[in-house]
C-alpha positions as CSV (number, residue, x, y, z in Angstrom):
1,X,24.2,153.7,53.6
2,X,23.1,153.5,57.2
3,X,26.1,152.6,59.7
4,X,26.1,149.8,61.6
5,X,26.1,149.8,65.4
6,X,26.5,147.2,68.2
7,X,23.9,145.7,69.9
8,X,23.2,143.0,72.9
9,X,20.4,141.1,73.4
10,X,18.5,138.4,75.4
11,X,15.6,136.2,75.2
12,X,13.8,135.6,78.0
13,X,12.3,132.5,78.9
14,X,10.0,130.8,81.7
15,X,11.2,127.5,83.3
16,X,8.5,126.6,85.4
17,X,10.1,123.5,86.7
18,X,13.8,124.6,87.4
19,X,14.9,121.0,87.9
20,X,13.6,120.0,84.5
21,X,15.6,122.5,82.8
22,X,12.4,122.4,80.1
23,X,12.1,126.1,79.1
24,X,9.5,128.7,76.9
25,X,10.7,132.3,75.1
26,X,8.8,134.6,76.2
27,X,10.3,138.0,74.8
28,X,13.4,139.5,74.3
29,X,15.6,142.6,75.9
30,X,17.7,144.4,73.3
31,X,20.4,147.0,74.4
32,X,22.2,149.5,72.2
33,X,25.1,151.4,74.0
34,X,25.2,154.0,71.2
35,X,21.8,154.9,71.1
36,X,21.7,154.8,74.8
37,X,18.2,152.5,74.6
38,X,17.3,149.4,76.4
39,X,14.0,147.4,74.5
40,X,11.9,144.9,75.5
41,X,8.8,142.9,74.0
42,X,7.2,140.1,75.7
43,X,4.1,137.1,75.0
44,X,2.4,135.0,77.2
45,X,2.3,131.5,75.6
46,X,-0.2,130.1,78.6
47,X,-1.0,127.0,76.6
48,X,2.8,125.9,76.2
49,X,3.6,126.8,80.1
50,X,0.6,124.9,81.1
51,X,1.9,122.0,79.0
52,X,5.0,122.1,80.5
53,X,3.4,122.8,84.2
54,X,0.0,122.6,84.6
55,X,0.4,124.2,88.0
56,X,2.6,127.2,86.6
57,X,1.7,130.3,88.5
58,X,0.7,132.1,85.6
59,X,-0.6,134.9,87.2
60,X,3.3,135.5,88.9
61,X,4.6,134.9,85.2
62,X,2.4,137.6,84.3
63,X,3.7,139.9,86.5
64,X,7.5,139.3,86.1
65,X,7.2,140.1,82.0
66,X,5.4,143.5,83.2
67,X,8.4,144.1,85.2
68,X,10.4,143.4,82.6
69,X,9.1,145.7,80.6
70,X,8.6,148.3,83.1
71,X,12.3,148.5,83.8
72,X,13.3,148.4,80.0
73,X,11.2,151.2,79.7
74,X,12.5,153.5,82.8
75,X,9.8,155.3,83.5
76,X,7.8,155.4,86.7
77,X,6.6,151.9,86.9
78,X,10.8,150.7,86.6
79,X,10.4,152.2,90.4
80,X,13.9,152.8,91.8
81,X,15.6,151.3,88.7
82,X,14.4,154.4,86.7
83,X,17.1,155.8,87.5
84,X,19.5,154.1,86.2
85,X,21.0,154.1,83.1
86,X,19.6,151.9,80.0
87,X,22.7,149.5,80.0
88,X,22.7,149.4,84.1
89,X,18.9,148.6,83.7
90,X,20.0,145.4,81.1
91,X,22.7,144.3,83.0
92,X,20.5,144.0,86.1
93,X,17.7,142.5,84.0
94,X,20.2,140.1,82.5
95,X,21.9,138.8,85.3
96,X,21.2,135.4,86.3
97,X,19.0,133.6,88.4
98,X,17.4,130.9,89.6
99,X,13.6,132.0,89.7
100,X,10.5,130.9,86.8
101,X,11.1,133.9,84.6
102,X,14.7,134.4,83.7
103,X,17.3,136.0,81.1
104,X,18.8,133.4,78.5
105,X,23.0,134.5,77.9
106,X,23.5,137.3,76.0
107,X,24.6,137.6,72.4
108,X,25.8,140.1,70.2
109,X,24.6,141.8,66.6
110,X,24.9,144.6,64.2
111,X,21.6,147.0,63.7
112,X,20.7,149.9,61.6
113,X,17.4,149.9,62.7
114,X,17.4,148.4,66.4
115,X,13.1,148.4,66.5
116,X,13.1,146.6,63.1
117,X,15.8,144.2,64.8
118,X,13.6,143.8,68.2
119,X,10.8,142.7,66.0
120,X,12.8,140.3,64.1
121,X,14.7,138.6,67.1
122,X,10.9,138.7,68.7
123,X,9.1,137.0,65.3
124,X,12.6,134.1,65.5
125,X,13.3,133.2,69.0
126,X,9.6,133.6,70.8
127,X,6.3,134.2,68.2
């Protein structure tokens, strides 16, 4: 029987017009403490950000989910966040802000398998 661990994860959403509050998932960060690894996987639904704003800077959007994932990730792209520790790196990438890309709250779950669990959270909350 595998055992159970803790995890936290976000989803991570574009809101191209902040005052609107309308919002799109695009990907999700998943952090396990006891394996010490910080996950992320990201889409770029440009047809459903241009419906919500067809003046979205998609280009910028772009950008932000590649730092996303370059700072999950830790290596040399994460530039002087590579050094930090995986849960440092997702509590940075979780705190919020005000800005077109940004983290939803965090929640909670159990995993035995935390890349079968990413692709699950990813295929329900953003695909």
């Amino acid at each position: 029987m595998t055992e159970l661990r803790e995890y936290e994860y976000a989803v991570i959403r574009a809101v191209p017009r902040v005052e609107r509050g309308e919002c799109v998932n695009l990907g999700v960060l998943l952090y396990c403490r006891w394996q010490e690894r910080l996950l992320a996987r990201t889409l770029l639904p440009e047809a459903k950000l241009l419906a919500l704003d067809p003046a979205v800077d998609l280009t910028g959007v772009a950008r932000a989910l590649r730092g996303i994932e370059a700072v999950a990730a830790g290596g040399p792209e994460a530039g002087p966040a590579a050094a930090d520790s995986p849960g440092q790196r997702f509590r940075w990438l979780t705190a919020p802000r005000s800005a077109v890309v940004q983290p939803g709250p965090v929640h909670t779950g159990l995993t035995g398998d935390l890349d079968a669990d990413l692709e699950r959270l990813f295929r329900d909350l953003v695909s």
